[in-house]
C-alpha positions, 0 to 999 in steps of 0.5 A: 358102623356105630350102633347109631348107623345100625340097619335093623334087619328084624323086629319081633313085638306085638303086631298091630292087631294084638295092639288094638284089642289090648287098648280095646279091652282095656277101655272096656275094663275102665268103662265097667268099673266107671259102671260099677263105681256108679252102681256101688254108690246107688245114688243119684249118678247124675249128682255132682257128689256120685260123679266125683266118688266115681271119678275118684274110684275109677282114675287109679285104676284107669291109671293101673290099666294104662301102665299094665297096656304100656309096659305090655306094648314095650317088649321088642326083639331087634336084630341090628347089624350092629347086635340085638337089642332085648327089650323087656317090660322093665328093661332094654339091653343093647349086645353088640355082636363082639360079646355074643358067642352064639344064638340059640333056642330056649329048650326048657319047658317054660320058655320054649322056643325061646331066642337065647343070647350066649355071651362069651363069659356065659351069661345068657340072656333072653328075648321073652317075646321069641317064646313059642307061645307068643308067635301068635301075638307077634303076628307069626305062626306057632307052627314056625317053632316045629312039631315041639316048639323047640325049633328056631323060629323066624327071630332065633334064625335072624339072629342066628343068620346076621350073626354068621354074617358079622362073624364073615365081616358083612357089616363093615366097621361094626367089628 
């Protein structure tokens, strides 16, 4: 099986609602520097010339704001038969199970609970949208990550199950 025809066994990222109230204050924070750009200008806000200076102050930063929304929105978590794909604000990273070692959870202070990818020559790479702190932004629960958040949560214990399950040879032709 090639990573093409990979089924997707789990996805952590934002849930729909955090989606809707991200887009929703970001158009309430362009309309009150539209607002205020009118109100600096303290002239006429029906005139062509307050309405261009406006358009002009307001543009780059509904620009800034759609890009922050943007990158925000991109984080996922994908458990695949064929590996986990990691995907961050500023990057994707695609690891087939064959350079994975093992699952494991993030026990430090920042970044607790965590899903953590230990790959076979040591590197570690993390999943930032598994941390405790963003389970209620995934739509999941904080209790999920147990009494000191260092639990393994629903994405660490999708990893954790279908890497067993490519270790037993479940996913035929991914090996």
């Amino acid at each position: 099986m090639s990573a093409d025809e990979s089924r997707v066994l789990y996805v952590a990222r934002p849930a729909p609602w955090v989606r809707a109230v991200t887009l929703g204050v970001g158009v309430l924070v362009v309309l009150i520097l539209g607002a205020t750009s009118l109100a600096v200008l303290g002239s006429d806000p029906g005139s062509p010339l307050a309405r261009a200076a406006a358009l002009l102050l307001v543009l780059p930063s509904a620009l800034a704001v759609a890009v922050l929304i943007g990158l925000g929105q991109r984080m996922r978590f994908t458990v695949t038969t064929a590996g986990v794909l990691i995907r961050t604000m500023f990057r994707t990273r695609r690891i087939p199970w064959e350079q994975i070692a093992r699952i494991e959870v993030d026990t430090g202070w920042v970044h607790q609970g965590q899903t953590v990818a230990v790959l076979h020559d040591g590197r570690r790479i993390r999943a930032p949208i598994t941390e405790a702190r963003s389970a209620m932004r995934r739509g999941e629960s904080t209790w999920d990550h147990g009494p000191d958040l260092t639990a393994p949560a629903r994405p660490t214990r999708a990893a954790i199950d279908a890497h067993r399950r490519w270790l037993r040879g479940e996913f035929a032709g991914s090996r």
